[in-house]
C-alpha positions, 0 to 999 in steps of 0.5 A: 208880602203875602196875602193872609198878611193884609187879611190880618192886617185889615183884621187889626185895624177892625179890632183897633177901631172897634175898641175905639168906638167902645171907647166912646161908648158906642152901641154894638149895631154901630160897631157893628156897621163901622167895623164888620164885626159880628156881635159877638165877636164885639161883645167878647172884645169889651169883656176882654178889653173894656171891663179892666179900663181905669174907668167904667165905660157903661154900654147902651142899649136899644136904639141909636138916636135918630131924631134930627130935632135933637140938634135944635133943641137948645141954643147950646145944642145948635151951637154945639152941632155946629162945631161938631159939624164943622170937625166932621166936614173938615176932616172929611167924614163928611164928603161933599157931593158923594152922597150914596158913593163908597167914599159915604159908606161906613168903613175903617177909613171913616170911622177913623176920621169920626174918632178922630173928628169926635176926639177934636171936638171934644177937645174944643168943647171938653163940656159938650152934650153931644154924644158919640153915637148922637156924633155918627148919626150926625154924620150920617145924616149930613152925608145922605143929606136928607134930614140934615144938611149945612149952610150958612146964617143968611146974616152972618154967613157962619156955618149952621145944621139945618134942616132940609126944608128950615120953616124960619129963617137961618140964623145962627145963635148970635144972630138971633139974639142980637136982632131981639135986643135992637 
């Protein structure tokens, strides 16, 4: 094999996992992040891929999300962020104990393992509000582990998203609910 070949091959795979993510709908700054690629060169893939799709995949503007509080806003979302939390933790997006290391960096590995773990979750919560990008900055944020972070209901022991520095007690949905019907 010569050299230029894995150049190219790398290419692909940066061209593949952009695709996917504008797929999911993702922002070009994330694109961008996970991938490497520039703007334009994002840009010019959804003209020439995307804007043909059986169906239209809208592309967001502004801002990635970025407010840990989006997780707790409902019980429905905190049991959703939960599930999701788990796929991201189960297939390795997010590592433990690498925090800052190159195995917690966006790369073509884990931005692989986020489409595969967000594809899962989707397939266990067809319904779910939570979207792709709300799915990359959580895991972002439980890899750096300063806003967010997983421990388990102090009643149950089942798997929450917490913040760092919780101001109740941590109890996971169901819990709760219980202990306001006793």
């Amino acid at each position: 094999m010569r050299i230029s070949d894995d150049r190219y091959s790398r290419e692909r795979l940066r061209m593949e996992l952009a695709l996917r993510f504008l797929q999911h709908e993702a922002r070009t700054q994330t694109i961008r992040t996970w991938t490497g690629l520039s703007d334009d060169r994002i840009r010019k893939l959804y003209r020439s891929y995307m804007s043909e799709a059986r169906r239209y995949l809208p592309r967001h503007r502004g801002k990635s999300p970025h407010q840990v509080t989006y997780f707790t806003r409902s019980p429905r979302l905190q049991q959703e962020t939960a599930v999701l939390a788990s796929v991201l933790s189960l297939l390795g997006v997010v590592p433990t104990g690498t925090a800052g290391s190159a195995a917690a960096q966006p790369g073509l590995t884990r931005g692989e393992l986020l489409c595969q773990a967000f594809e899962a979750y989707r397939a266990l919560l067809p319904a779910a509000q939570i979207s792709f990008e709300h799915a990359v900055f959580l895991a972002t944020a439980l890899t750096r582990g300063d806003q967010l972070r997983l421990a388990g209901c102090t009643v149950c022991g089942s798997l929450l998203v917490t913040e760092c520095f919780p101001l109740r007690e941590r109890r996971c949905h169901h819990c709760s609910s219980a202990q306001r019907t006793h």
